[in-house]
Steps between C-alpha positions, in 0.01 A plus 500: 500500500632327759389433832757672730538796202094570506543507901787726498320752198200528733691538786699770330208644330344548866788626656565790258167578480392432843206343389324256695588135411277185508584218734570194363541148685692233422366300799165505314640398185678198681151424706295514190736222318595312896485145319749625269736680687496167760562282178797705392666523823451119607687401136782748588549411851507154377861556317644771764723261693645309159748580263302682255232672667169595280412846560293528205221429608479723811653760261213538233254470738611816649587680208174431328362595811673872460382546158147401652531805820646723184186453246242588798741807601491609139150445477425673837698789367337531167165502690632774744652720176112439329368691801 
């Protein structure tokens, strides 16, 4: 599933429910993998000002870094359901 559509289920989920809904950082996703997230934005700010700016980098960082904040929200709401 992807990222934003597993957000937006469990945000929907909670909402009709009015269940209680595990937090979820994406700051500590991003602090846990710092050397990586500096790495991607350094390459991508390197091509911002020239004709064909690389925003790949930057870009997968961040999106692998969503799928990362979904898998421990899914897992955190698995736990929560075993309970």
């Amino acid at each position: 599933m992807p990222a934003m559509s597993a957000a937006c289920a469990v945000r929907s989920n909670a909402s009709l429910s009015k269940a209680y809904v595990p937090y979820s950082s994406l700051e500590s996703v991003i602090e846990l993998n710092k050397e990586a997230y500096y790495l991607a934005l350094r390459q991508t700010q390197g091509t911002i000002r020239t004709e064909a700016p690389n925003w790949q980098p930057w870009l997968v960082f961040f999106l692998r870094s969503l799928a990362e904040q979904v898998r421990r929200l899914e897992k955190k709401v698995v736990s929560r359901d075993r309970l």
